[in-house]
N, C-alpha and C positions, 0 to 999 in steps of 0.2 A: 504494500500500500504506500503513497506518495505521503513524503511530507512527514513519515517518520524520523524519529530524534531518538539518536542511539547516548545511550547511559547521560538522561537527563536530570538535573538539575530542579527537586520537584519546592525547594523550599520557599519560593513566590506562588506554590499550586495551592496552599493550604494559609489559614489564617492564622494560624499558631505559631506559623515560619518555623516548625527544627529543619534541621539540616533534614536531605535524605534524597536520594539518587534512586531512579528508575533505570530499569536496562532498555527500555525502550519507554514513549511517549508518543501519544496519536490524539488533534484535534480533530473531534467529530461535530461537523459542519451541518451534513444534512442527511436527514431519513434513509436513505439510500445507501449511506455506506455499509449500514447495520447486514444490509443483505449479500455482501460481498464474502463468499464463503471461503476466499484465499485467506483471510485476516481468523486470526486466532481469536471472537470474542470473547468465547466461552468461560476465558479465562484470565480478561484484561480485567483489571480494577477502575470503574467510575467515579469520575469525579465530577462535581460541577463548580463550585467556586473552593470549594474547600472549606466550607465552614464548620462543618460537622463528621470532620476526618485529621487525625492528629497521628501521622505518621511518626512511631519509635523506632524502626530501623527501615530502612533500605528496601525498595520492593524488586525482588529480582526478576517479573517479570514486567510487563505492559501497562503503560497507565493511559486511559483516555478521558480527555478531558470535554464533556458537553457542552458547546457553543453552539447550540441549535436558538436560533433565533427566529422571532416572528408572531404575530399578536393579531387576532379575528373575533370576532363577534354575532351573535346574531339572535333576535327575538325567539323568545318559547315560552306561550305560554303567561306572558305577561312578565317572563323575569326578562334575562340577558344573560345568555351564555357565552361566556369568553374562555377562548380556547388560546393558552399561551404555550411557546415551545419551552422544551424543560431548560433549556440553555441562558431565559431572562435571565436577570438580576431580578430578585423577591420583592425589594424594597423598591425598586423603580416600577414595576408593575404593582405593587399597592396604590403608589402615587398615579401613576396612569390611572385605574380604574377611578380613583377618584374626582381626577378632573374631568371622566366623561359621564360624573352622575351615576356611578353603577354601585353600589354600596352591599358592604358585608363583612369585608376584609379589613377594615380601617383597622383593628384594634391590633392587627398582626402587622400594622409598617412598622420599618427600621431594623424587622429580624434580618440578620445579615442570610447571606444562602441564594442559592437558583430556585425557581420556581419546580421545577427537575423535584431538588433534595424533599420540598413542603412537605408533599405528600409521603414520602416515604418516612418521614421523623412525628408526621402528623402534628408540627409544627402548632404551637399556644400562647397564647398572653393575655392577660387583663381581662381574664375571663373566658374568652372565645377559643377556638380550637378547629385547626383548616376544616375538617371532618365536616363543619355541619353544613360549609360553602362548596362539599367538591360535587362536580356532577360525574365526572365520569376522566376516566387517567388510560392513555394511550402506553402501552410499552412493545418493545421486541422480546419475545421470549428466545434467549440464548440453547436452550435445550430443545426447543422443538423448531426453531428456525422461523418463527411465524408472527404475524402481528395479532395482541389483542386488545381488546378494550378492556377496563374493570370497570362498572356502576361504584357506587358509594356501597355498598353492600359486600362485593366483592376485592372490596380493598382492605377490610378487617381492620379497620381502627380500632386504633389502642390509646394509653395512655404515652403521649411519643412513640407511638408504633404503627404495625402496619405488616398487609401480607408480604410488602416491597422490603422491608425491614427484619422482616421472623420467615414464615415459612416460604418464601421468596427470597430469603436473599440470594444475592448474587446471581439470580436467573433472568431477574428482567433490567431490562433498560428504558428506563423513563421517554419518551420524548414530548410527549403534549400533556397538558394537562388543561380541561374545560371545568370553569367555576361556574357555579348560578346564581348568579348578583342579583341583587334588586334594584329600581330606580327608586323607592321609596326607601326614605331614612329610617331606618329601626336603632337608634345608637344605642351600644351595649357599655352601659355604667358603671352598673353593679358592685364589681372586682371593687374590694376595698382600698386600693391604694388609689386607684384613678378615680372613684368615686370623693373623695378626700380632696384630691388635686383639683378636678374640675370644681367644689365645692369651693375651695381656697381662691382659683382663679376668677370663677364665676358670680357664688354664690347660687349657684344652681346645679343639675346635673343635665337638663333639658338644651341640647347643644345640638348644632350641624356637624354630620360628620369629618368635616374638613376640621372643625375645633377639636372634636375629640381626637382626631389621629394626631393633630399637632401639641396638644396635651400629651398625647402618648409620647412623641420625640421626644418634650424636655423631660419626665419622667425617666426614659430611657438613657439618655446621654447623660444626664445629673448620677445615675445608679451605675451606668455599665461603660463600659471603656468601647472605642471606636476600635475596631482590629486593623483600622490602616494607620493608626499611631500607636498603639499598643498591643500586639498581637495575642490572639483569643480565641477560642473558641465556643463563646458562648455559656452561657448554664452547665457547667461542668460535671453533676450529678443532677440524676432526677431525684424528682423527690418522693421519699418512698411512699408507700400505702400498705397499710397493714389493717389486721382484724380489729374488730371491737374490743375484744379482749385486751389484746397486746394495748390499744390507746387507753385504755383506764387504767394499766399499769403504769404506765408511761405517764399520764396525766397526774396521776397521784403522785408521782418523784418529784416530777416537773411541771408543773401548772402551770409555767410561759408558754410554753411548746408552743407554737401556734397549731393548729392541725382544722383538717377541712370535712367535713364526710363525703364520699366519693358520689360523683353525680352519675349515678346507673342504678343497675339492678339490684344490688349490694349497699346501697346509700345508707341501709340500716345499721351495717354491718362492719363496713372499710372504713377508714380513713387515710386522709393524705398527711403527710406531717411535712414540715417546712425545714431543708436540707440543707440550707442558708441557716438557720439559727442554731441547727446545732453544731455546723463548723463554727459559727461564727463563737459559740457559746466555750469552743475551747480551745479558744484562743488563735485559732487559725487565720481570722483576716491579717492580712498583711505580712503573714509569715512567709518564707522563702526558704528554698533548697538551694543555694546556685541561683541563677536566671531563674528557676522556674517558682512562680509563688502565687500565692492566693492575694485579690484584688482588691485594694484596702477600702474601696467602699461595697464591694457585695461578694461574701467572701464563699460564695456559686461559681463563682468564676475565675479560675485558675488563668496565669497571664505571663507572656515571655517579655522576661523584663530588658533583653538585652540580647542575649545569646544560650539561652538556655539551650541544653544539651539534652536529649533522649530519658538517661540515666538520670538525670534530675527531675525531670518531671512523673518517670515513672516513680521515684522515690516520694517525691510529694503525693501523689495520690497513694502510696500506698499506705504512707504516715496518718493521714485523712483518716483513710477508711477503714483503716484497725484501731482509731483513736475512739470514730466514733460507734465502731461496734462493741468496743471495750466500754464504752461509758453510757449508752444508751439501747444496747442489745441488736443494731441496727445494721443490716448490711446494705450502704450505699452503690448503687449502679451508676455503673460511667452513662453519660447520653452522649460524647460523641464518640465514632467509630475509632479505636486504637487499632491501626496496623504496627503489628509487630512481629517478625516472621521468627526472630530471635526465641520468643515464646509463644507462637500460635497463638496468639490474644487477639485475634481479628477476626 
């Protein structure tokens, strides 16, 4: 295939910036390459911006990179279906929809990432969660050589998950994905901290979407670091969810805890508990390995201060997560992908 880059240089491919070298590297332009049966997909690793991929050693083989561009629309129904290639920018296609009146997504601008990654991280903030805007997600399945579509149904959302994510990985390749927007404003408030903010700003919570998304920005950039001055990847643990039982154990040690009940079928029963409070609670904001260290204003977010190395940040997360199972019974899950061939952790 044209346009291959032999042992490339992937450390501008990902927002965290570690060092780390591919044996080969492929931008994928457009739909059609997927079907070119000379190219090994089967077994290349996808990328789209890199936001939620934090390479620890070396990938010895193929890396391609999703640059599939291009953005369409069209009535159903009384909504608006917009169909974007998984190659956008997320946050630039937030801000499009919004200036063409299509409303649903506001509460999710400024998450860094491709439109591509949304779906498969099933992507949240401020309350909303992509899941309840997708219509329907275009992929190549690498295994059977064919194109299919998924409905909302057959994409198996999760809590940051997805069939794209669990029992999909590694078979499909994203390229389009269609939302169902509305032309009418539903603005979602709710979420306690943007509810507070708007309240502060306002003195209401009764806004146009275009206030709430830009409400959301300065929330966002006041709390979390930009990954093109500070490199990142994001919300670095999810945040766990456990039984009823375990939370009133839990609640009786610790009564700050914040904790959520889970919005499903289980609401009686789950809860979510806040993975931000309890790094933060021992002592972790601001600490460091090396370059690699937790974000001294939201201590979710693990951050390359400089030149952090592999070995340091596998080190910091592992300090984290036996800290906080030692002290609150708790075992925290990474949310972005760790390639590491060194230890099969990928």
């Amino acid at each position: 295939m044209a346009g291959v880059i032999e042992n490339a240089d992937l450390t501008a491919c990902t927002s965290f910036r570690l060092p780390a070298k591919a044996a080969k590297l492929v931008h994928l332009t457009a739909p059609t390459q997927l079907e070119d049966n000379g190219f090994d997909w089967a077994n290349a690793l996808m990328l789209g911006e890199g936001s939620n991929t934090v390479f620890l050693s070396d990938w010895p083989g193929t890396v391609v990179v999703n640059q599939l561009k291009g953005v369409t629309h069209q009535q159903d129904d009384g909504d608006i279906v917009v169909r974007a290639a998984a190659g956008e920018s997320w946050h630039a296609f937030v801000k499009y929809c919004l200036r063409q009146g299509w409303y649903g997504l506001e509460n999710l601008i400024m998450i860094p990432g491709s439109v591509g990654a949304a779906p498969m991280q099933n992507i949240g903030a401020y309350g909303v969660e992509l899941d309840s805007c997708i219509h329907a997600v275009t992929a190549w399945d690498r295994h059977t050589h064919r194109w299919r579509e998924f409905d909302r149904q057959a994409c198996a959302f999760g809590y940051r998950d997805s069939v794209f994510k669990n029992a999909g990985k590694d078979r499909y390749v994203i390229t389009e994905v269609a939302f169902r927007l509305s032309t009418h404003a539903r603005p979602q408030t709710q979420y306690p901290t943007l509810n507070q903010a708007l309240m502060d700003r306002l003195g209401h919570t009764d806004c146009a979407p275009v206030t709430l998304a830009a409400t959301i920005m300065r929330l966002r950039r006041h709390r979390l670091p930009d990954p093109s001055r500070l490199p990142n990847a994001g919300s670095f643990f999810k945040n766990p969810i456990i039984s009823n039982e375990q939370h009133d154990g839990l609640k009786s040690q610790f009564k700050d805890l914040p904790s959520w009940p889970v919005q499903d079928v289980e609401a009686s029963k789950r809860f979510k508990l806040s993975a931000a409070w309890m790094i933060e609670r021992l002592g972790f904001k601001g600490y460091r390995i090396g370059d690699a260290g937790v974000y001294h204003r939201h201590a979710l977010v693990l951050v390359n201060l400089g030149h952090a190395q592999p070995g340091q940040l596998k080190a910091l997360i592992n300090r984290i997560v036996s800290s906080v199972k030692g002290e609150f019974g708790i075992a925290l899950e990474v949310e972005p992908r760790l390639i590491d061939e060194s230890s099969k952790d990928s």
